[in-house]
C-alpha positions, 0 to 999 in steps of 0.5 A, a space after each residue: 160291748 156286743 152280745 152273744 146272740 140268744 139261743 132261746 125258743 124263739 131263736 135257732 141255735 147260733 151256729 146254724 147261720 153263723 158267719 165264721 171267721 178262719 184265722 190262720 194264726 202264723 199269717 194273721 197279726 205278729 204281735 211280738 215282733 218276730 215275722 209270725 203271728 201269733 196269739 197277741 196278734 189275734 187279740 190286738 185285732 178283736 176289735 176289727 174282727 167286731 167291726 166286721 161282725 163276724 159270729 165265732 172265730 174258727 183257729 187252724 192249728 195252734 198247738 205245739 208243732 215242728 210245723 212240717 205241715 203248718 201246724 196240722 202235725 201235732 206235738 202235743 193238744 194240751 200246748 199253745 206252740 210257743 211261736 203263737 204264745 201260750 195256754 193262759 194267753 189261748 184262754 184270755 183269748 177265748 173269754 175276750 173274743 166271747 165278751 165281745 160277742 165271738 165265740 171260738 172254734 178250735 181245730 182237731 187233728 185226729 188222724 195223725 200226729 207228729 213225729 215229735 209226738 210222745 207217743 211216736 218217739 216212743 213207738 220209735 224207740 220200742 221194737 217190732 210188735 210193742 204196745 207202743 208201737 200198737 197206736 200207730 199202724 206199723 207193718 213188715 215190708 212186701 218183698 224179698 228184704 222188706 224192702 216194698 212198701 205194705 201196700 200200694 196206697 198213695 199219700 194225700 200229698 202225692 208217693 208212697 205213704 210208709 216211711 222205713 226206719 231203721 229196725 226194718 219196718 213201716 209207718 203209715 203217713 196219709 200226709 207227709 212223712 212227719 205225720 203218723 197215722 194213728 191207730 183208731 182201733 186202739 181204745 188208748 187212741 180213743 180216750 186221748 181224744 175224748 180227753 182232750 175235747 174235755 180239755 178244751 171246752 172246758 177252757 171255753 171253746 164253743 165248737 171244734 173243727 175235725 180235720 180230715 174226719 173220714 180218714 181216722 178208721 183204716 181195714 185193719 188188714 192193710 189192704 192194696 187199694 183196688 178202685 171201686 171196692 166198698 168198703 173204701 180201706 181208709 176212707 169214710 169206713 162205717 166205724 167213725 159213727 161209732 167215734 162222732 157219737 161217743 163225741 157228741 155224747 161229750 160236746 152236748 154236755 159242754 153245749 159244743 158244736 162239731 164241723 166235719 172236714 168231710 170230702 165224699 162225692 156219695 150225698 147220701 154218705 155225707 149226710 150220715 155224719 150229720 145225723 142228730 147224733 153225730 156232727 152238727 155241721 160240715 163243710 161244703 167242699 162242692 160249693 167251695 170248688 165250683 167253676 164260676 157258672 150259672 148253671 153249676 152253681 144252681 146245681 152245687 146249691 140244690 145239691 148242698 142243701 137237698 143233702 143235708 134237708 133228711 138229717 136237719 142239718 144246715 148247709 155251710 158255704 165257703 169260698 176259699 180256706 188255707 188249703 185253696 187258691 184265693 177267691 179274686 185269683 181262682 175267678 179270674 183264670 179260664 178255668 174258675 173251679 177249684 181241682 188241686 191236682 190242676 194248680 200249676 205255676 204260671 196260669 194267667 190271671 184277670 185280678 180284675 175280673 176276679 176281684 169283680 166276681 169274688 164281690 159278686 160271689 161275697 154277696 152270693 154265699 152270704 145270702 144263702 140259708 146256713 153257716 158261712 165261713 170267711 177265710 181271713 183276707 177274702 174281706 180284703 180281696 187278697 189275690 193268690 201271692 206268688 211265693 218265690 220257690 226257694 220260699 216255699 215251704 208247703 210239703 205239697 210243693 216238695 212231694 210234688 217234686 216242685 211241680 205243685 205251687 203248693 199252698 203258701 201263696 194263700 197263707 201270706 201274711 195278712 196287710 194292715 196298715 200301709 204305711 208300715 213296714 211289711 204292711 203293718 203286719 207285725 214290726 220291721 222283721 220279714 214275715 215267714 212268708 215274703 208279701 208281694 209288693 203290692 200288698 200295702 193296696 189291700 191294706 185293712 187302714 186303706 180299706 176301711 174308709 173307702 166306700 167302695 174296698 171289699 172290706 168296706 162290702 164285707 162289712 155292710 154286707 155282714 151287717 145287713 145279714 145279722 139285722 135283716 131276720 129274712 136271713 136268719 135261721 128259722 126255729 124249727 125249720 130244718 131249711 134254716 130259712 128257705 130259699 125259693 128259686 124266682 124265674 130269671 133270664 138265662 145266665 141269672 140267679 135270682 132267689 128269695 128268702 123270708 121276709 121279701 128279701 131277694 138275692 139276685 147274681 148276674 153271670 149271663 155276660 150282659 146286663 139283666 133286669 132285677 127281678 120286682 122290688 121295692 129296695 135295694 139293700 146292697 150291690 156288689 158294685 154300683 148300679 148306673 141308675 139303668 135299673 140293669 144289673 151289669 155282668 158279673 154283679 150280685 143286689 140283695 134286694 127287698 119286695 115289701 108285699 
């Protein structure tokens, strides 16, 4: 049985280099049959999430839900939704994966609800100016008859964010129609949320993702946005520090660790929420969407981690989540970064190249001192799927007027065993999403016992990080490590860590000399014995003196 990693004085705290596994239930294992997956599905696979040895598993959510935007639109905290399983099945969950050495991190939708929330049916069925309709944000409209939105703000998935209903008034939805905003400013709202965080680190979690955290507090007014104006009306308000340390307060005592979905182009604001008494950790959005070049990525790492060096917190680096375009398709079109309001149907794609570059970029991020989280899949190097339109069911696609592929093509059910139908991913009935036919190719069974598959990489890779302490988090070092840039040829990075371990990624366009060393620990594809490092390839090496 494998083992929880100590957390003694001579060891930094676990989450502080972790590697982190987001599993997106629907699309992960279908353990009854029925084209979604689900809990039993998550279960009946620890034992390849053992063997790729990850840290912790990161759940988007898994609570009940009308699914109007895959789960981030929440009926209730305290329900498993009965398509994934149940509370008891959730719990056996969370003991099995922490006996084998995985801890669990569950997600938080604290903005909004759904509309199936007891909470908003109520608010529905009361009239203008009740307490109930107090927890959420409820305006007249502007105009003649009420009939022009409260204000002129613009929903995260594009138009209007109010919805009208029947007695004439306004409900605020940052997100989709199905998603009211609640009212932070009502201490009932705060005290539900701190309920339920007891909720769940009681039933053993080790940690909880905070979805969209530096949108929950609004101007109480409601004010037309006018760009540039600080304070921002709905956006990283100076309230939500009062919020995170009354949770902080509550996870300390569980030993529970916080990741903030924080996306803020101010460092020094970012850095806020990771003060020692708020939020232990966030997510790196910057890292995340940077174009595949030397010298933006040179500068996405300085940045990340000189922003969170004067509050001790560690960097986190991510490829790819349920809302990206998959890493091997993003790397292999002209334009490598990541921008939602760019995606559009149709782009060409070197599968090729990416698969090539996301190898190399495997390498990269899993070298660099921090956190890192792996979306389930990029381990098998799967591609962005082309989800037919009339399949489609991401609102960001509908709110687009269908203009915005939206973001299914990187939550495709996940291929296991090739031979099998629909890729081994659950039984002989059609997952909710269509896989494309190649699917079977990526296959985990194919994979696992071919020495050169990106599962196979993942896996020594994420071995040779848990073993080798040069990639370890330093007890009392709040750079969790170091990393020294070493000189390089243009187009090169090259950077060290402890112990004499070297982690070098080539994107000049040419072959590259490695820089001195003693050993090759790892590359991303193999070398030809020139003692060049070939265009687009990432070694992990080591220097002995």
């Amino acid at each position: 049985m494998a083992a929880i990693r100590p957390t003694e004085a001579t060891t930094a705290p676990w989450w502080r280099d972790a590697a982190i596994y987001q599993v997106y239930v629907r699309s992960f294992a279908d353990g009854d049959g029925d084209g979604t997956g689900d809990l039993a599905g998550v279960r009946a696979r620890l034992p390849y999430l053992v063997e790729l040895g990850v840290d912790a598993l990161w759940f988007t959510p898994w609570y009940l839900s009308p699914l109007a935007d895959g789960g981030y639109d929440v009926a209730d905290y305290r329900v498993i939704d009965p398509a994934f399983g149940h509370l008891a099945e959730a719990e056996k969950l969370i003991a099995e994966a922490r006996e084998l050495g995985i801890r669990t991190i569950i997600d938080i939708v604290p903005n909004h609800v759904s509309d199936r929330h007891g909470w908003f049916r109520a608010a529905l069925a009361a009239a203008p100016g009740s307490p109930e309709r107090e927890l959420f944000h409820f305006r007249e409209g502007r105009g003649e008859n009420g009939e022009i939105p409260p204000n002129d703000w613009v929903s995260e998935f594009g138009g209007t964010p109010w919805t009208r209903i029947d007695d004439g008034q306004w409900y605020l939805h940052l997100f989709a129609q199905g998603q009211p905003d609640l009212n932070w400013a009502h201490p009932a709202v705060r005290q539900e949320h701190e309920d339920v965080l007891r909720f769940w680190f009681e039933r053993g979690v080790a940690g909880v993702r905070i979805d969209s955290a530096a949108l929950l507090a609004k101007d109480p007014a409601l004010p037309d946005f006018v760009k540039g104006t600080d304070p921002h009306p709905y956006v990283d308000r100076d309230e939500l520090h009062d919020i995170y340390r009354s949770w902080r307060a509550i996870a300390d005592r569980y030993d529970g660790i916080f990741v903030g979905e924080v996306w803020l182009p101010d460092s020094e604001r970012f850095a806020r929420y990771l003060r020692p008494d708020e939020l232990h950790t966030a997510f790196n959005f910057n890292f995340l969407a940077c174009p595949w070049d030397p010298g933006l990525l040179r500068s996405a790492i300085d940045d990340t981690l000189a922003e969170h060096a004067p509050v001790g917190a560690p960097a986190t680096w991510v490829l790819c989540n349920h809302d990206v375009t998959r890493t091997v398709t993003r790397y292999g079109r002209e334009e490598t970064g990541f921008d939602f309001a760019a995606k559009v149907f149709g782009t060409p794609t070197d599968l090729e190249l990416g698969t090539r570059r996301a190898r190399a970029a495997a390498l990269l991020s899993l070298a660099l001192p921090g956190a890192v989280y792996l979306y389930q899949g990029e381990e098998l190097g799967l591609p962005e799927a082309d989800i037919p339109r009339d399949r489609i069911e991401d609102p960001m696609h509908l709110r687009s007027g269908g203009v915005d592929p939206g973001r299914d093509g990187c939550r495709v059910p996940l291929p296991w065993s090739a031979g099998e139908p629909y890729a081994g991913f659950g039984s002989t009935v059609e997952p909710w999403l269509p896989q494309p036919a190649a699917w079977a190719s990526y296959a985990a069974d194919e994979q696992g016992t071919d020495p050169g598959s990106m599962l196979t990489l993942y896996r020594e890779a994420l071995r040779l990080r848990r073993a080798e302490p040069g990639f370890a988090a330093t007890p009392g070092e709040t750079s969790d490590g170091r990393l020294n840039w070493l000189p390089s040829a243009p187009g090169v990075l090259a950077f060290t860590r402890t112990h004499g371990l070297i982690c070098v990624v080539n994107l000049s366009g040419s072959p590259a000399p490695l820089p001195e060393h003693d050993e090759i620990l790892l590359t991303s594809v193999p070398l030809d014995g020139s003692g060049l490092l070939p265009d687009d390839t990432a070694a992990w090496l080591r220097r002995k003196r």
